[in-house]
VOVEX-647983 format. One record per residue (C-alpha): residue in one letter; residue number from 1; x, y negated, z negated. Coordinates in steps of 0.5 Angstrom, whole numbers. Layout:
  code  pos   east  north     up
     a  NUM      X      Y      Z
...
! end
This chain:
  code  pos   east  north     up
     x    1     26     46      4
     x    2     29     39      3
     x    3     23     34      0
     x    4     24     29      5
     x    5     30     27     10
     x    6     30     19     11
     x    7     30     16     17
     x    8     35     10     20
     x    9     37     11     12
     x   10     45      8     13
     x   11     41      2     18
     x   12     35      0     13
     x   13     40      0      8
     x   14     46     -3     10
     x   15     41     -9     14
     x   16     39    -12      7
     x   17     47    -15      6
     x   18     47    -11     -2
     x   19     50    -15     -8
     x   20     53    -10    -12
     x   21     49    -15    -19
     x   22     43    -16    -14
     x   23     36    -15    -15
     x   24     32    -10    -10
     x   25     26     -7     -8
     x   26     24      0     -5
     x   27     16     -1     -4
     x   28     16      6     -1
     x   29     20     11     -6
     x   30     18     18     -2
     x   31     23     23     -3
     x   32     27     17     -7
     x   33     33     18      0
     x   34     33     10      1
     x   35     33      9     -7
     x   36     39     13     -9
     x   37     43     10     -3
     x   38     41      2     -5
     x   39     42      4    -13
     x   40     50      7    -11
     x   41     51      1     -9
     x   42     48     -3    -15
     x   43     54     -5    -21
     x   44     49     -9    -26
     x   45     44    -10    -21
     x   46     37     -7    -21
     x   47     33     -3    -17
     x   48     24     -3    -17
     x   49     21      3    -12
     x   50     14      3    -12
     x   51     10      9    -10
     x   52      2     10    -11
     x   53      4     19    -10
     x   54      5     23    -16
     x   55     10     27    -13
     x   56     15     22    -11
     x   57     14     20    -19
     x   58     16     27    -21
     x   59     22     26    -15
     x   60     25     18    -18
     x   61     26     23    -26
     x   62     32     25    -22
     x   63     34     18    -21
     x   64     34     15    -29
     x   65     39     10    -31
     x   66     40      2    -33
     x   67     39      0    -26
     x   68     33      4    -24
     x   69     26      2    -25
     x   70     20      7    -23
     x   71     13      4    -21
     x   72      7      8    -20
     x   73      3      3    -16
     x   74      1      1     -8
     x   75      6     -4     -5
     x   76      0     -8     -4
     x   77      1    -10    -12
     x   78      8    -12    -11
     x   79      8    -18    -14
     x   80      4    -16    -20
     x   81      8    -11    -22
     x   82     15    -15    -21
     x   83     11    -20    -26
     x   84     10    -14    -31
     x   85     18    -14    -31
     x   86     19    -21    -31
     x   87     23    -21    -24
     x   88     19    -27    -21
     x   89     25    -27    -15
     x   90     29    -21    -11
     x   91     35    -21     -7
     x   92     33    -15     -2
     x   93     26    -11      0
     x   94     27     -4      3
     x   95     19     -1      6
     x   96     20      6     10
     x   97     12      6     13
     x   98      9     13     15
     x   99      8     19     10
     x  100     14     23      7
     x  101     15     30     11
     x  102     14     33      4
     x  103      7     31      4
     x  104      6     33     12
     x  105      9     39      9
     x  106      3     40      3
     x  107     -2     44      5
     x  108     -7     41      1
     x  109     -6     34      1
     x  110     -9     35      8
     x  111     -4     31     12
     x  112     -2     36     18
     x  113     -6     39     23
     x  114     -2     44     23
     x  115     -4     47     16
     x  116    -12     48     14
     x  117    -13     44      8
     x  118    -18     40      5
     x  119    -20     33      9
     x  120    -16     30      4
     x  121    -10     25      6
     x  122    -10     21      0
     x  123     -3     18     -1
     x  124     -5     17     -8
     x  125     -9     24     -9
     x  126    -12     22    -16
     x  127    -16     15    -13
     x  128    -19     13     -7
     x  129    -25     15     -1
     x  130    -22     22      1
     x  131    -22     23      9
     x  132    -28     28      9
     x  133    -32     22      6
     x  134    -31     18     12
     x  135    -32     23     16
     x  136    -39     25     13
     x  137    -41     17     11
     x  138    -38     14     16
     x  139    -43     11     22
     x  140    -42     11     29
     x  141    -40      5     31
     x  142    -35      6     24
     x  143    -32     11     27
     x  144    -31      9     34
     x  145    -27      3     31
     x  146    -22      7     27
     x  147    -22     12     32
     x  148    -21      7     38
     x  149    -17      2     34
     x  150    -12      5     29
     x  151    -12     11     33
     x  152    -12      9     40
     x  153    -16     15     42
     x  154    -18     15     49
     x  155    -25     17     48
     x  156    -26     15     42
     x  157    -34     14     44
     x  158    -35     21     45
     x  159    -31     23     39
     x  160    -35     19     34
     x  161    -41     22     37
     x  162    -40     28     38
     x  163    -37     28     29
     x  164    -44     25     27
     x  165    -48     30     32
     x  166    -43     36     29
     x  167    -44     33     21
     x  168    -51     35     22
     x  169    -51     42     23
     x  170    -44     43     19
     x  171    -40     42     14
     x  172    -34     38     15
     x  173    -30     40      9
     x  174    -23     43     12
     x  175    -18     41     17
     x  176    -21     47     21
     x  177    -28     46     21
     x  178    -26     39     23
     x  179    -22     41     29
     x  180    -27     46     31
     x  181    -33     40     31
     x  182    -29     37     36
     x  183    -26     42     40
     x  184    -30     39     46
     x  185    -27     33     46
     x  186    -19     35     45
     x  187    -16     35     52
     x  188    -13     41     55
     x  189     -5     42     54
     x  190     -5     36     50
     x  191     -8     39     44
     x  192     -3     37     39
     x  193     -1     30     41
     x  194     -9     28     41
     x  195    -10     31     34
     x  196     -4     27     32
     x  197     -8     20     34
     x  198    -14     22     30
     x  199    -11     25     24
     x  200     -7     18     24
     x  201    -13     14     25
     x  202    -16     17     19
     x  203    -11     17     16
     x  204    -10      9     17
     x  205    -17      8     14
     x  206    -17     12      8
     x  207    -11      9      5
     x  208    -13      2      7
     x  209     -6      2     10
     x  210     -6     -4     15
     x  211     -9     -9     10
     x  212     -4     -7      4
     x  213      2     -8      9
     x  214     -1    -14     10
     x  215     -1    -16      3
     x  216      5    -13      2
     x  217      9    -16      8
     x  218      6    -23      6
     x  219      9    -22     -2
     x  220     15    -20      0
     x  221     16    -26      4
     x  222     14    -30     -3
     x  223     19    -27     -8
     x  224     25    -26     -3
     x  225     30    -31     -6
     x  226     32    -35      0
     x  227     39    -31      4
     x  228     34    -25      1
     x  229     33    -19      6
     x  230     27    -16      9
     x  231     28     -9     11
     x  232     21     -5     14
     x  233     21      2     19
     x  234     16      4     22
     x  235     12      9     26
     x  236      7      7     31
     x  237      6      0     35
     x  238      0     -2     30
     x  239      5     -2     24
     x  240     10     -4     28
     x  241      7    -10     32
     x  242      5    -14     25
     x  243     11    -13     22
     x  244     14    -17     28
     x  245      9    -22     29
     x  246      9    -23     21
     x  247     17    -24     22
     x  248     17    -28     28
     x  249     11    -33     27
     x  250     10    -32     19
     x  251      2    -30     21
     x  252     -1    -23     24
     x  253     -5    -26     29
     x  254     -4    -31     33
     x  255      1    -37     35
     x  256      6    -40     30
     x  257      4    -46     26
     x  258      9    -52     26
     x  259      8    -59     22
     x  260      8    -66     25
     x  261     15    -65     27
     x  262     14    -60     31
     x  263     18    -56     26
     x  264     16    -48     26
     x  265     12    -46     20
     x  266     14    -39     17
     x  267     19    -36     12
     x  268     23    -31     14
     x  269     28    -31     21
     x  270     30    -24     25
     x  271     37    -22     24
     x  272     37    -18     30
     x  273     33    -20     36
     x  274     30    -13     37
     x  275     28     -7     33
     x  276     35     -2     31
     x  277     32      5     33
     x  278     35     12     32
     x  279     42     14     35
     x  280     41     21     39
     x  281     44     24     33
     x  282     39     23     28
     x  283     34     24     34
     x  284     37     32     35
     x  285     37     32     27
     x  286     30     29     25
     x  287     25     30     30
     x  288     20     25     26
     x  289     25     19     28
     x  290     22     19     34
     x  291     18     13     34
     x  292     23      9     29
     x  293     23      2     30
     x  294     28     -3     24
     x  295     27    -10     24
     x  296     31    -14     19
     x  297     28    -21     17
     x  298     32    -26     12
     x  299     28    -32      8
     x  300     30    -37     11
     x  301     33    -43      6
     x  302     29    -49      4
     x  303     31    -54      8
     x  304     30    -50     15
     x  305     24    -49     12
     x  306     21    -56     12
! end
C-alpha cells in the first residue's frame, strides 16, 4: 500500500511560481509527495519540510540530497526552525492540511473509526494530550464545545452528556468502547459520516490544529519574500475559512483593517478569485480529495502594502 497519495499535487505546486535557485517550505511533509515534486524543480535551491510524525522522518531518509533539509517539528515553530538554518525569507510555502492516509491506515495511532485502537490521535505520537484523556478529563461544557464547534456535531449537547455519564461506569481506552458508549446518539444509517465529525473534532483538539495553522498561517505570511507563494489545501470548512479570511483580510476574524488612507492593511493577495478543487479524475482515483480546496496567495510588494 502506498504511504500516501497527495492530493491536488501537480496544482499546489505548480501554484507556488518555482524558481529553480528558490528557497521553500513544505510544512507538512507526510508522505513527502509535494516535497519530491518541489525538490525536482529546484537546481541550487533549497527545500525545508517540516513534520511533527516520526514516521514521515523515516519517509524524508528517501529524499536526501544538498537541496533538502528535514524538520522534525510542528508547523506552528516555523520561524523558529527556519531561524536555526539561518533563512530569515523564503520564496514559496506549501501546507497539505489533514492527516496522511498512512496514518488513517495505522491502527494504532487511533485516527480511523474504521479500525479498533487506542484513543490515540497524536500527529506526534511521542508528546502531547492523547484523545483518551480528553475524553476522560474533559468537563461537559468542554466537550460540548469541540464537539459542536470543531466537529459540527448536531447533537453535540446530548454526546458530551452522554461521554461523561458513560466514562463513569466504563472504561474509554479503544475506539470500540468509545464507539460503544455512544451508540445511543449515532444516527441510524448515517453512522460513518457522524463518526467522522466527532473523530474530527477530537482530533482537532488534541493536536491544538486551529491554533497552530493560525500560527503558521501568520509566519508564513512574515517570511514570505514579496512576489513570494502561499500555497494551502485543506479539508473541512473550519481550515478552509481561516486560510481564506487570513488571505483576504490579513486576520481571522472580523473586517480588514485600513490606514488613514483608506488603504486596506494585510500582507498577501489571492491569486485566484476562488479555491482550485479537484478534476473528476483525481475525485475517481482518491476518494479523500473529496473536500479538497487550494487557495494560493502571494505577498504583496512594499509599496502596495502601505
Amino acid at each position: 500500500m502506498e504511504y500516501h497519495r497527495p492530493v491536488l499535487l501537480e496544482e499546489s505546486v505548480e501554484a507556488l511560481a518555482i524558481k529553480p535557485e528558490g528557497v521553500y517550505v513544505d510544512v507538512t511533509f507526510g508522505g513527502g509527495g509535494h516535497s519530491a515534486l518541489i525538490l525536482s524543480k529546484l537546481t541550487s535551491g533549497k527545500l525545508f519540510s517540516f513534520d511533527q510524525d516520526r514516521d514521515a522522518e523515516e519517509q524524508s531518509k528517501k529524499l536526501q540530497g544538498e537541496t533538502f533539509q528535514f524538520v522534525r517539528a510542528n508547523f506552528r515553530d516555523l520561524k523558529k526552525y527556519l531561524r536555526l538554518y539561518r533563512v530569515k525569507e523564503v520564496d514559496g510555502v506549501l501546507a497539505d492540511l489533514g492527516v496522511s492516509s498512512h496514518q488513517f491506515n495505522v491502527p494504532e495511532r487511533g485516527f480511523s473509526t474504521r479500525f479498533n485502537g487506542p484513543l490515540d490521535m497524536r500527529m506526534n505520537a511521542e508528546a502531547g494530550t492523547t484523545a483518551q484523556e480528553v475524553l476522560e478529563t474533559y468537563s461537559e461544557e468542554q466537550l460540548h464545545r469541540i464537539f459542536g464547534i470543531y466537529g459540527e456535531v448536531k447533537n453535540a449537547k446530548t454526546l458530551a452528556r452522554t461521554v461523561v455519564e458513560k466514562r463513569n461506569r466504563q472504561s474509554l481506552q479503544t475506539i470500540n468502547d468509545f464507539k460503544q458508549a455512544i451508540s445511543s446518539c449515532t444516527p441510524k444509517g448515517k453512522e460513518n459520516k457522524y463518526l467522522a465529525q466527532v473523530f474530527q473534532a477530537l482530533r482537532i483538539e488534541v493536536n491544538d490544529e486551529m491554533k497552530a495553522l493560525e500560527e503558521m498561517l501568520e509566519q508564513a505570511a512574515e517570511i514570505l519574500k514579496p512576489g513570494g507563494r502561499l500555497s494551502v489545501i485543506s479539508y473541512h470548512s473550519l481550515e478552509d475559512r481561516l486560510v481564506k479570511n487570513f488571505i483576504a483580510k490579513g486576520k481571522f476574524f472580523g473586517e480588514v483593517e485600513k490606514d488613514l488612507f483608506g488603504n486596506e492593511i494585510k500582507p498577501l493577495e489571492a491569486v485566484y478569485r476562488k479555491p482550485i478543487t479537484p478534476t473528476e479524475q483525481e475525485l475517481l482515483e482518491n476518494s479523500r480529495s473529496r473536500s479538497a480546496k487550494l487557495r494560493v496567495a502571494e505577498k504583496k510588494e512594499e509599496s502596495e502594502r502601505k
